[in-house]
N, C-alpha and C positions, 0 to 999 in steps of 0.2 A: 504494500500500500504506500504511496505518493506522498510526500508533504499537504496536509489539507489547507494548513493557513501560514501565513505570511508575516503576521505579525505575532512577537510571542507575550502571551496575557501567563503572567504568574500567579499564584496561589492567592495571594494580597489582591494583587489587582484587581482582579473574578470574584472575590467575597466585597471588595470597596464596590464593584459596578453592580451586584447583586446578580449575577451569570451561576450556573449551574456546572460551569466547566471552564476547564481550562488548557492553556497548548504551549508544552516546554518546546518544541522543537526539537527534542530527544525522542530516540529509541523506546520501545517499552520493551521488557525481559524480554517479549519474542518477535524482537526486531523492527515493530511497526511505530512509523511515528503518527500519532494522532493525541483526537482530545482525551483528557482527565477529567475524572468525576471532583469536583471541588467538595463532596459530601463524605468519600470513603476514600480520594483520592487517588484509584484504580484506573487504569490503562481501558477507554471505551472501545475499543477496536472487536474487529470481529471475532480475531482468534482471544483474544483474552474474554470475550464474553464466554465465547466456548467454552473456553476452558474452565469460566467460574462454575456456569450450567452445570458441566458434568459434577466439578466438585461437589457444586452442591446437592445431584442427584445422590452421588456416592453416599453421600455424610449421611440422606434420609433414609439409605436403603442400610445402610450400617447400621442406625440408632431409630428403624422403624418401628423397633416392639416399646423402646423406652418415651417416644416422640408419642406411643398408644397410650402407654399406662400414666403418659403426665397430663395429657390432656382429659384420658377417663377422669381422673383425679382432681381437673381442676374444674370438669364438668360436676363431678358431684359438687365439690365442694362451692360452688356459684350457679348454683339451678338458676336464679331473679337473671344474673349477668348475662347468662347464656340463651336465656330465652328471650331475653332481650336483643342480643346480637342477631338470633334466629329469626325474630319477627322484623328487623332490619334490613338482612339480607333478602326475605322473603318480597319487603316492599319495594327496597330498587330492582329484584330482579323479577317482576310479575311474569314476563310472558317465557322468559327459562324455566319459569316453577310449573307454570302452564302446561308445557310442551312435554318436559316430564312426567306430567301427571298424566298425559293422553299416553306419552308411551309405556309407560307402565302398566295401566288398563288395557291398553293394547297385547299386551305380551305377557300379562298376568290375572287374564279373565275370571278366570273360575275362583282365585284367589281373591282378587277384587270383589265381586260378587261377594262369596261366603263374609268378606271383611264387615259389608256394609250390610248383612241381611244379620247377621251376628250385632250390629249396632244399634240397629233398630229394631231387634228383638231386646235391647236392653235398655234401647231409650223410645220406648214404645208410644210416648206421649210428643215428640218432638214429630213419630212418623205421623201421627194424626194431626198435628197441626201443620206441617208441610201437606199433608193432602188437602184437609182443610183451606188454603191458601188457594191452591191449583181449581180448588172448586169454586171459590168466590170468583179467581181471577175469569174463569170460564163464565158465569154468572151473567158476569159483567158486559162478559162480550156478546153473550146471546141476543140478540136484536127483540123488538116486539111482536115482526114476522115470521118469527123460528116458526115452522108448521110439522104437520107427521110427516110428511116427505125429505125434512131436514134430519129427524131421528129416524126413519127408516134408514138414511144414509149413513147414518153413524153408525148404527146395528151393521149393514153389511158389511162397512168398512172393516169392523171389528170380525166378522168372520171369515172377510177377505186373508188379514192379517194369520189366520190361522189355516187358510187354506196353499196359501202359499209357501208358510210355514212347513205342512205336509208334501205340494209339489214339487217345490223348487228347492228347500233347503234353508236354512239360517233362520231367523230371527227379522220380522217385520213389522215397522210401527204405524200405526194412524197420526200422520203431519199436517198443521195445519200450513198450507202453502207462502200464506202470509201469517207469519210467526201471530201469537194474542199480543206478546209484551215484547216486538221489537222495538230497537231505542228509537227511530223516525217512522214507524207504522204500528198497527194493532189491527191484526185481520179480526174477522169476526168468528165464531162457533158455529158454524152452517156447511149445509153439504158442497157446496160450490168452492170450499177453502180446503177441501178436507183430500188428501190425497194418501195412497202406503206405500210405503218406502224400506228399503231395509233399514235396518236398525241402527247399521254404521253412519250412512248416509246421514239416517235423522239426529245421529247422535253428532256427528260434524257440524251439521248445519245449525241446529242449537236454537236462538233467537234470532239468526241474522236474514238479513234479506236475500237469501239464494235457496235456488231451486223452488221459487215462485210461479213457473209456468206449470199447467197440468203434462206428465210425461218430460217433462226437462230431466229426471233423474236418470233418466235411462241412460245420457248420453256417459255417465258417471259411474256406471256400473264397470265392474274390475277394476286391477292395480290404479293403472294408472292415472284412470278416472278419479278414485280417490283421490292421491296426492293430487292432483289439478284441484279436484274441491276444496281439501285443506287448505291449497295457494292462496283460493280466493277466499277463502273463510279470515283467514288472516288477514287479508286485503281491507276487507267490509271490517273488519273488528279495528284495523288501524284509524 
């Protein structure tokens, strides 16, 4: 590596101008001349970052188990501090925690499931009022012209759902096309909104505005149609 600057800024200099670095116009150990860290005063070049890298992989693969049992140890010992950092990390990092969460449900089905049917067999009063909730929210959106031809359509849907279940395979839900509680719309509870979907599908699309057309899902069906969906579910959620 080349000389990078021309002029040389020393130790003093770079703390009196308030710089983060600085440039002897020397060598470092392994022959390069560039800038200095004015904080640890280390050589920034590519091979000495290397070489810290590795160092520092070594040092954690060396003192892995004891780097385990200080941190168990200081998790016990500051439950408050720790849940506190944990509710911090969680808040700058929302759509990381997100993404994980989908893949984990993703690749740990039956275990997800059993988790949450085990929760709510123990907080039994929380599942009744989250149902409760889903029912007003519905309530709401029922218009004054709901007629039997709207609840007939609901009744088939629901046996749609379990016929296709038998022919085709997986797991199929009744969507409403345009979400009840999207953030810029609120479809209504009627047959004209009401479509079934599989259960991935409807679980992607969630409260957002896609897959609003009757049959648009189709186009979405397999791999890769998914991740296209996820693309824009993200999109719409941005």
């Amino acid at each position: 590596m080349g000389l990078v600057a021309e002029k040389i800024i020393n130790l003093e200099q770079a703390k009196a101008l308030g710089l983060d670095r600085y440039f002897t116009g020397k060598p470092c150990v392994r022959g390069e001349v560039y800038f200095r860290s004015v904080s640890h005063r280390k050589c920034l070049c590519t091979r000495c970052e290397e070489h810290e890298t590795e160092r520092k992989r070594k040092h954690y693969q060396e003192n892995k188990a004891l780097s385990a049992q200080r941190s168990a140890e200081w998790n016990a010992n500051n439950p408050e501090r720790r849940r506190e950092l944990k509710r911090a990390w969680k808040s700058k990092n929302k759509s990381k925690v997100a993404e994980e969460k989908k893949k984990y449900r993703a690749n740990n089905r039956e275990s997800y499931l059993e988790q949450r049917r085990a929760y709510q067999r123990a907080n039994p009063q929380l599942g009744r009022a989250s149902r409760s909730i889903e029912r007003a929210k519905k309530r709401q959106r029922v218009p004054s012209w709901f007629s039997e031809l709207d609840l007939f359509a609901l009744k088939e849907a629901a046996n749609l759902c379990l016929a296709r279940s038998e022919y085709v395979g997986g797991r199929w839900h009744v969507d409403h096309m345009v979400p009840l509680n999207a953030r810029r719309a609120s479809g209504l509870h009627v047959a004209a909104n009401l479509q079934v979907i599989p259960e991935l599908l409807n679980r992607l699309k969630g409260n957002r505005m896609i897959l609003t057309d009757p049959d648009e899902w189709l186009a979405y069906m397999g791999g890769k149609g998914t991740d296209l969906l996820q693309q824009q579910s993200r999109q719409k959620a941005a």
